[in-house]
CHARMM-style PDB file with segment names, atoms N, HN, CA, C and O in Angstrom:
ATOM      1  N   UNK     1      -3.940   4.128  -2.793  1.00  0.00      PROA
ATOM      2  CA  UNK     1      -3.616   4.830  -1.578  1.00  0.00      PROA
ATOM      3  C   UNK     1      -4.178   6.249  -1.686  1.00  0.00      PROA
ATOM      4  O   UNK     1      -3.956   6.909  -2.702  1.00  0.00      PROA
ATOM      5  N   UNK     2      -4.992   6.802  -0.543  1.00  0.00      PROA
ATOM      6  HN  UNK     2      -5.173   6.266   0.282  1.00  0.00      PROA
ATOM      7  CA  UNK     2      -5.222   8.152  -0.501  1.00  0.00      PROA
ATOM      8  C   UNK     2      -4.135   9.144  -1.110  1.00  0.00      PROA
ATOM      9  O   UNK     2      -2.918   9.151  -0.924  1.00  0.00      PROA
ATOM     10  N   UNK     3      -4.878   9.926  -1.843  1.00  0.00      PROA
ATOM     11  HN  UNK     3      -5.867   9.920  -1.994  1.00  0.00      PROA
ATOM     12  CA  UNK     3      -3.417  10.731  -1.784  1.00  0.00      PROA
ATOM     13  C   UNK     3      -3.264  12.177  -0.823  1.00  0.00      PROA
ATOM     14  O   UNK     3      -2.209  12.811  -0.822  1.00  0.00      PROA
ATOM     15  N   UNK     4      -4.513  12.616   0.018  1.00  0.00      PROA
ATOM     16  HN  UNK     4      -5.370  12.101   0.017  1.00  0.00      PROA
ATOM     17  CA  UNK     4      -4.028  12.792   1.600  1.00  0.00      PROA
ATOM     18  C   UNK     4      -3.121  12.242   2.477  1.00  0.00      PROA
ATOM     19  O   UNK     4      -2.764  12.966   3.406  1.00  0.00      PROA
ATOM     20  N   UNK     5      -2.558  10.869   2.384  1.00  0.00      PROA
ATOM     21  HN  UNK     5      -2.849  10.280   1.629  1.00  0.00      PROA
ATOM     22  CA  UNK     5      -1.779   9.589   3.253  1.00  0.00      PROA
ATOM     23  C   UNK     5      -0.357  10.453   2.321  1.00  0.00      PROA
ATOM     24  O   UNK     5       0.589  10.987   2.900  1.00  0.00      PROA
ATOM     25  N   UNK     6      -0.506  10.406   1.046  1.00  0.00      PROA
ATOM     26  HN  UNK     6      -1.274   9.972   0.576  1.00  0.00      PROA
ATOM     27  CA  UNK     6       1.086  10.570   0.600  1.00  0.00      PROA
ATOM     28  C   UNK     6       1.291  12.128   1.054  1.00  0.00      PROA
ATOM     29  O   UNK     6       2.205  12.250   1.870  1.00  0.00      PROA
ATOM     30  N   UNK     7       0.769  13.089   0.770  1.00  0.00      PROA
ATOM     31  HN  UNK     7       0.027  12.989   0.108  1.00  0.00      PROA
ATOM     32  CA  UNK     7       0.426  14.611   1.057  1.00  0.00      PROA
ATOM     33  C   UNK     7       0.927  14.476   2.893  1.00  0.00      PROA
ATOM     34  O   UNK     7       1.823  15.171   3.370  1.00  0.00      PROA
ATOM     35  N   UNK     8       0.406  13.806   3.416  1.00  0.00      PROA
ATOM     36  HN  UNK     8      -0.322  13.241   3.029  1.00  0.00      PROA
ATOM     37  CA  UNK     8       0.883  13.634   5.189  1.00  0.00      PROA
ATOM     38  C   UNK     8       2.204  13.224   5.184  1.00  0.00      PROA
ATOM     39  O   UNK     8       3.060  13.986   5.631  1.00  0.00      PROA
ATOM     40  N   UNK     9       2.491  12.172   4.760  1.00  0.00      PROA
ATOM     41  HN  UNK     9       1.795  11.552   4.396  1.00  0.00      PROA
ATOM     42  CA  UNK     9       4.058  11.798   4.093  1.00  0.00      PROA
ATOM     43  C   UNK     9       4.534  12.915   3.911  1.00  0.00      PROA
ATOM     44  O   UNK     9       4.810  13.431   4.994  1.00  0.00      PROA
ATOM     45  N   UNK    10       4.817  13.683   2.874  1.00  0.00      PROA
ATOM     46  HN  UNK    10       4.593  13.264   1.995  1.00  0.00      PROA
ATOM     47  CA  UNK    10       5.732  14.907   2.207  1.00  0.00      PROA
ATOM     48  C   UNK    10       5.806  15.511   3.598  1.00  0.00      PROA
ATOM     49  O   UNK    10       6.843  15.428   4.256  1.00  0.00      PROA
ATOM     50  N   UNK    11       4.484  16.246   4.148  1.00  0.00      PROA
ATOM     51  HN  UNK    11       3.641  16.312   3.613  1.00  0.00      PROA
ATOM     52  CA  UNK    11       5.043  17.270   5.303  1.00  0.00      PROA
ATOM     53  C   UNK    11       5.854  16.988   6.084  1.00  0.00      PROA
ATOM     54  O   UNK    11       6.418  17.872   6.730  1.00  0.00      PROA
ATOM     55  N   UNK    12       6.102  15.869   6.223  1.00  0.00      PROA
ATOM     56  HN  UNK    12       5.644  15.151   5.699  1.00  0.00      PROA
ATOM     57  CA  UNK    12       6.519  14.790   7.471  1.00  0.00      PROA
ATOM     58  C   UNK    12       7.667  14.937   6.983  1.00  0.00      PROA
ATOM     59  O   UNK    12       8.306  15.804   7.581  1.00  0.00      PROA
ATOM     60  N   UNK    13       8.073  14.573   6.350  1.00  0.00      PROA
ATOM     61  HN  UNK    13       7.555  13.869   5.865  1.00  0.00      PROA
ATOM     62  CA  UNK    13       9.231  14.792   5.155  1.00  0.00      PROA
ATOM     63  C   UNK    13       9.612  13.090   5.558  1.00  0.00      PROA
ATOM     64  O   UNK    13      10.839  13.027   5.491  1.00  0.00      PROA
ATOM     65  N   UNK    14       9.269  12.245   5.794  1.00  0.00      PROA
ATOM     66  HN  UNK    14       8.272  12.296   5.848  1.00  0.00      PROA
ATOM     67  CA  UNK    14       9.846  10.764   6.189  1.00  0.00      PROA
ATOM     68  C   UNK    14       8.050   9.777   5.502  1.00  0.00      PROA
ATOM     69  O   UNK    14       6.928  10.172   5.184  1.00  0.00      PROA
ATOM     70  N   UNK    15       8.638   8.627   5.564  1.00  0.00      PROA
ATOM     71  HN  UNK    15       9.550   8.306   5.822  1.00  0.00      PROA
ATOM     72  CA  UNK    15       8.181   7.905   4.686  1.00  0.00      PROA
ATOM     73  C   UNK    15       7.799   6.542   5.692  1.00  0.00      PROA
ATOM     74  O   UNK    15       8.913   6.077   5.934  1.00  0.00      PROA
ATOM     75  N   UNK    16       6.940   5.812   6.284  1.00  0.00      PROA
ATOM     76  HN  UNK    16       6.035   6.190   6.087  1.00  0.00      PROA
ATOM     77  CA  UNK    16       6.965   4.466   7.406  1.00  0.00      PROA
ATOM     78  C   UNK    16       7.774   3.508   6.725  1.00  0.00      PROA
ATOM     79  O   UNK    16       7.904   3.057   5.587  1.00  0.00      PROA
ATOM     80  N   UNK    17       8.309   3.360   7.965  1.00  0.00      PROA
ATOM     81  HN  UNK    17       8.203   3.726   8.889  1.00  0.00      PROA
ATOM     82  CA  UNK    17       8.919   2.012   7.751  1.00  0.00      PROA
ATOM     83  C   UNK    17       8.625   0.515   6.310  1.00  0.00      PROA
ATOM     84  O   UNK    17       9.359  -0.019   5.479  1.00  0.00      PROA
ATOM     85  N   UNK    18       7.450   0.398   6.633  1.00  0.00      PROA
ATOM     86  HN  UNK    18       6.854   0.832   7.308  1.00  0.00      PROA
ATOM     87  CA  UNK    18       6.972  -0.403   5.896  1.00  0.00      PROA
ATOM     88  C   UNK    18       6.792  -0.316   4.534  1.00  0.00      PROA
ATOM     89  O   UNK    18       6.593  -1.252   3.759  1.00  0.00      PROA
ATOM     90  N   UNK    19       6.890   1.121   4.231  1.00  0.00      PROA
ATOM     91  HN  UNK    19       7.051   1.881   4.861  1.00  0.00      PROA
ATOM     92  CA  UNK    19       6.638   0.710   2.393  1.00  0.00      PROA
ATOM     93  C   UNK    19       7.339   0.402   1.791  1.00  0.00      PROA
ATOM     94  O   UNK    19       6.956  -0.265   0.830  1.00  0.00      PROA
ATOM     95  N   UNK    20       9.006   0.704   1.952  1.00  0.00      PROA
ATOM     96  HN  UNK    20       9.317   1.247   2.733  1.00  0.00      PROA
ATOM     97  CA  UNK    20      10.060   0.173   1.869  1.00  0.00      PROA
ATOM     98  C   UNK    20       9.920  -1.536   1.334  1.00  0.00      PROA
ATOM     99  O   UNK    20       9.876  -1.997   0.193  1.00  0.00      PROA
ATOM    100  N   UNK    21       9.882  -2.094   2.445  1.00  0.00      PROA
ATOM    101  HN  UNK    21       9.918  -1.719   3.371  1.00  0.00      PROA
ATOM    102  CA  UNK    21       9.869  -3.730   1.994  1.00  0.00      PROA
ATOM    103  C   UNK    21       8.375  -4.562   1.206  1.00  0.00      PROA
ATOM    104  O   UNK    21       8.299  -5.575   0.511  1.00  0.00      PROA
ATOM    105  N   UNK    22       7.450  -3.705   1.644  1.00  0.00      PROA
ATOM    106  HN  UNK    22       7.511  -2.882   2.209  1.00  0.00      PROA
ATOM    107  CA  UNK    22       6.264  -3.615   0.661  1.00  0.00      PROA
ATOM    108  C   UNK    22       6.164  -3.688  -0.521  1.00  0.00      PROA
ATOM    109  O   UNK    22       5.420  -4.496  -1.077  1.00  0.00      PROA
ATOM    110  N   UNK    23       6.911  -2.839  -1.131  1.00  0.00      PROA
ATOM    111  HN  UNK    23       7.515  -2.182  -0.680  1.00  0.00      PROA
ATOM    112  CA  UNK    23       7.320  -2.711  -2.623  1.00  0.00      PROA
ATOM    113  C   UNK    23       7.991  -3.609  -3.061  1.00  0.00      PROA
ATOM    114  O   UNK    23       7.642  -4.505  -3.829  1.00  0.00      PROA
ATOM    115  N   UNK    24       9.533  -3.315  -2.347  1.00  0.00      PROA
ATOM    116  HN  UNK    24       9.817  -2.586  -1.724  1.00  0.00      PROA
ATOM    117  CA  UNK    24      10.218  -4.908  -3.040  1.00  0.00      PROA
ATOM    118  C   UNK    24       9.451  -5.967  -2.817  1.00  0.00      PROA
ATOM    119  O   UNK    24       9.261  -6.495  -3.912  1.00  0.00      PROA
ATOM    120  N   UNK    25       8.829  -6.643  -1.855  1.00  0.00      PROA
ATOM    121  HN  UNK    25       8.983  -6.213  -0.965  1.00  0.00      PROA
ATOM    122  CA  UNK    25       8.345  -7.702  -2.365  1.00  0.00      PROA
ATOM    123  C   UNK    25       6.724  -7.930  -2.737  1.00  0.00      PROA
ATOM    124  O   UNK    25       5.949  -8.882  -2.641  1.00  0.00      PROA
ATOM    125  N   UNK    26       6.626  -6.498  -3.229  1.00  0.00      PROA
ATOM    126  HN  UNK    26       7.255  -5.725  -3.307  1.00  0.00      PROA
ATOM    127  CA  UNK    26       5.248  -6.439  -4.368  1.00  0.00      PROA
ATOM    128  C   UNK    26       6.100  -6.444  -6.062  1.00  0.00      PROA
ATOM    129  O   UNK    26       5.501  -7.205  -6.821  1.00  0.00      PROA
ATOM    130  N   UNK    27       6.839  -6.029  -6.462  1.00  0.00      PROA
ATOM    131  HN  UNK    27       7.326  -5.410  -5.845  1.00  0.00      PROA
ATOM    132  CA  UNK    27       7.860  -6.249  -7.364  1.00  0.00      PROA
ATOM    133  C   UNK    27       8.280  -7.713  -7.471  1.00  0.00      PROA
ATOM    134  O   UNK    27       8.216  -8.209  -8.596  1.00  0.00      PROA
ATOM    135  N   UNK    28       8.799  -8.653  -6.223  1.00  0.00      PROA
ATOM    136  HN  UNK    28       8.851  -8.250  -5.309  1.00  0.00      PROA
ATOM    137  CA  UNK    28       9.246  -9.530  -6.725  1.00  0.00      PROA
ATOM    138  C   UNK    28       8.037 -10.841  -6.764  1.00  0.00      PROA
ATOM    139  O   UNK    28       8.532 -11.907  -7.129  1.00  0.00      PROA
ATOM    140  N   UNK    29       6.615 -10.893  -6.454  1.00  0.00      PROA
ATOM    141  HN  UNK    29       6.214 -10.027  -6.157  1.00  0.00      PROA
ATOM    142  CA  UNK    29       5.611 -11.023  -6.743  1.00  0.00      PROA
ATOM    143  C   UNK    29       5.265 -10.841  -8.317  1.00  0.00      PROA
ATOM    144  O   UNK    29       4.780 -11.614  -9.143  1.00  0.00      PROA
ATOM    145  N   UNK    30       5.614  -9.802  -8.373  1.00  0.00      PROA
ATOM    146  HN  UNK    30       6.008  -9.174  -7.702  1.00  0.00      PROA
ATOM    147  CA  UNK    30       5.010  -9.114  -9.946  1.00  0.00      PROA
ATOM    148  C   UNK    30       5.874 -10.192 -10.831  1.00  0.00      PROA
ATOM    149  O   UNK    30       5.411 -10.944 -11.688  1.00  0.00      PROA
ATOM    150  N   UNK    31       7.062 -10.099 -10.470  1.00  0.00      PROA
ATOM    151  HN  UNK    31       7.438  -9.488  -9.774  1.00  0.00      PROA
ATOM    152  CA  UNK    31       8.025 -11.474 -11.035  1.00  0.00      PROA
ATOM    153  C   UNK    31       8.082 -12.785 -10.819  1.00  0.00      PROA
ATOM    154  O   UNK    31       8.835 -13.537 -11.438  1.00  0.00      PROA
ATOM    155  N   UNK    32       7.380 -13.096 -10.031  1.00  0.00      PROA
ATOM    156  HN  UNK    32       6.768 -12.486  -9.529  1.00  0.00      PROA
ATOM    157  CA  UNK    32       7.229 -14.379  -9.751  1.00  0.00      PROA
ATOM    158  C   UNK    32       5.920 -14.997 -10.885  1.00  0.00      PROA
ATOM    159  O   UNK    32       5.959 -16.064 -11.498  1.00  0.00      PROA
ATOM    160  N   UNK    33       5.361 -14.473 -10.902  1.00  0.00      PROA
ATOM    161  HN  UNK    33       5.330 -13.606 -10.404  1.00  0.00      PROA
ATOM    162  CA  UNK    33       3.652 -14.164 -11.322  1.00  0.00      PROA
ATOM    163  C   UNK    33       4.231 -14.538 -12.760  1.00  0.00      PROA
ATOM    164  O   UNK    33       3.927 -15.632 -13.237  1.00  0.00      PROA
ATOM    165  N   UNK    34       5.188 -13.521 -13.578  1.00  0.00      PROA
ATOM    166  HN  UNK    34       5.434 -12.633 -13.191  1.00  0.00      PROA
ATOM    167  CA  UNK    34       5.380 -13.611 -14.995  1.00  0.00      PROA
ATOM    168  C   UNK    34       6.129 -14.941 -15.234  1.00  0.00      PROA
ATOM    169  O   UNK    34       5.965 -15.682 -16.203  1.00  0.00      PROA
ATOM    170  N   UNK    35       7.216 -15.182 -13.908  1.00  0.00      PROA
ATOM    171  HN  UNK    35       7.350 -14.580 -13.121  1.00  0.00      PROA
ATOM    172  CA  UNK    35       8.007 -16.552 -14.049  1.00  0.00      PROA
ATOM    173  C   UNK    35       7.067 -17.873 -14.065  1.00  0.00      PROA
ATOM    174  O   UNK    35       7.443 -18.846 -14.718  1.00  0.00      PROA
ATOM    175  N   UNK    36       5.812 -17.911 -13.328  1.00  0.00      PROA
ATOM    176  HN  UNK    36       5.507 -17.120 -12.797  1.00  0.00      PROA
ATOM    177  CA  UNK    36       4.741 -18.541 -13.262  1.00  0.00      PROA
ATOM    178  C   UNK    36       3.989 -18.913 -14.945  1.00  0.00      PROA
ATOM    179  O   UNK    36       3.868 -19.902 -15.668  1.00  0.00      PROA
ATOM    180  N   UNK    37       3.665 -17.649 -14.977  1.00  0.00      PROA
ATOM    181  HN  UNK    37       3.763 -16.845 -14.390  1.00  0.00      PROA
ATOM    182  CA  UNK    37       3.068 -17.577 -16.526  1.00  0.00      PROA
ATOM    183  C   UNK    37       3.723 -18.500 -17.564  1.00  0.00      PROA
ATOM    184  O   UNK    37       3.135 -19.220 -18.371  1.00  0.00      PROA
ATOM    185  N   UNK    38       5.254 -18.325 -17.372  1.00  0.00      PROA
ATOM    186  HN  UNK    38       5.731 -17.739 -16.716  1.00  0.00      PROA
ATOM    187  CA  UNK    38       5.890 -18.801 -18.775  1.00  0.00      PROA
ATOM    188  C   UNK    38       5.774 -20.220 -18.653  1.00  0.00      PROA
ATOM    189  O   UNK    38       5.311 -20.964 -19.517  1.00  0.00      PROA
ATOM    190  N   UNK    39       6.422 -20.712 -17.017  1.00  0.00      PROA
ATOM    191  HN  UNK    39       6.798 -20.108 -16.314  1.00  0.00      PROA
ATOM    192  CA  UNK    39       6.482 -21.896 -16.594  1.00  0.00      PROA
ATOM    193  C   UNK    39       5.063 -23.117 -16.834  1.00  0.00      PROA
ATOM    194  O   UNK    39       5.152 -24.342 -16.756  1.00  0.00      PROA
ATOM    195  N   UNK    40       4.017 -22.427 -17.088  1.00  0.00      PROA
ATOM    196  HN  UNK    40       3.945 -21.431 -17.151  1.00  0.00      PROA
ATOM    197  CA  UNK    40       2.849 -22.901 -17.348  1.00  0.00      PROA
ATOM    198  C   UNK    40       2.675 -23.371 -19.157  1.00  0.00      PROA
ATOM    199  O   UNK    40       1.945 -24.333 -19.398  1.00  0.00      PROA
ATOM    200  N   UNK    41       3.162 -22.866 -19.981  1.00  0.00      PROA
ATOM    201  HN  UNK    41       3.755 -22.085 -19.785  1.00  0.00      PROA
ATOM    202  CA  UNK    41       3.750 -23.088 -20.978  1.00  0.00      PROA
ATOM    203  C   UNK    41       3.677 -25.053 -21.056  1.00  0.00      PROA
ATOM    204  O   UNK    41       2.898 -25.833 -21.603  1.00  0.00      PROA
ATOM    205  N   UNK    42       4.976 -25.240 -20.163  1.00  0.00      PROA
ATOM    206  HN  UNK    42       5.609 -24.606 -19.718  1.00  0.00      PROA
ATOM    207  CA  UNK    42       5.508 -26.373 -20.207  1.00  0.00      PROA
ATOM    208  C   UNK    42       5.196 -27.689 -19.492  1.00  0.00      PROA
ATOM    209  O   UNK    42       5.565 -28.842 -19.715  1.00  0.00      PROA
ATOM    210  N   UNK    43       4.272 -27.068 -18.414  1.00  0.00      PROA
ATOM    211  HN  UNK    43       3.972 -26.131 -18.232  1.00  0.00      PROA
ATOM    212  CA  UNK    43       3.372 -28.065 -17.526  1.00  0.00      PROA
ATOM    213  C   UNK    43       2.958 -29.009 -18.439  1.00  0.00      PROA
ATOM    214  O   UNK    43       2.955 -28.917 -19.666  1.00  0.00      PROA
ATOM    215  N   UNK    44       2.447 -30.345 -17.419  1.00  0.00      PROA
ATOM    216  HN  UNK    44       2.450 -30.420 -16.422  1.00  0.00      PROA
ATOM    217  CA  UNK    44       2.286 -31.411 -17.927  1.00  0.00      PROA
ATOM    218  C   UNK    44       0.925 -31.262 -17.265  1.00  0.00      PROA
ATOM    219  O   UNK    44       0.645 -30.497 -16.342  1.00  0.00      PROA
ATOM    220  N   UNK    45      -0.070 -32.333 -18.044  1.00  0.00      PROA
ATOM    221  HN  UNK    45       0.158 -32.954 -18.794  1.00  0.00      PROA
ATOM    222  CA  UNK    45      -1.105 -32.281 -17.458  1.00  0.00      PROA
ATOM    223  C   UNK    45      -1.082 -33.642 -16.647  1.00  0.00      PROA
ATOM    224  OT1 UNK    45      -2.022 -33.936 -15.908  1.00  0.00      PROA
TER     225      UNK     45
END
């Protein structure tokens, strides 16, 4: 992300809507991904 975009943010002093739920479910991605990984372990071919 620019960091002009976050710098516009601060003045603003507010944050869009959207990054909010962005994150959590870039986080629970990030976890899914590792739950994936392990689960592959045990796959059958």
């Amino acid at each position: 992300m620019p960091y002009q975009t976050l710098m516009n943010w601060k003045s603003k002093d507010e944050t869009p809507a959207w990054v909010e739920p962005f994150l959590y479910y870039y986080e629970k991605g990030l976890a899914l991904d590792e739950l994936l990984k392990i689960l592959e372990k045990y796959k059958k071919d």
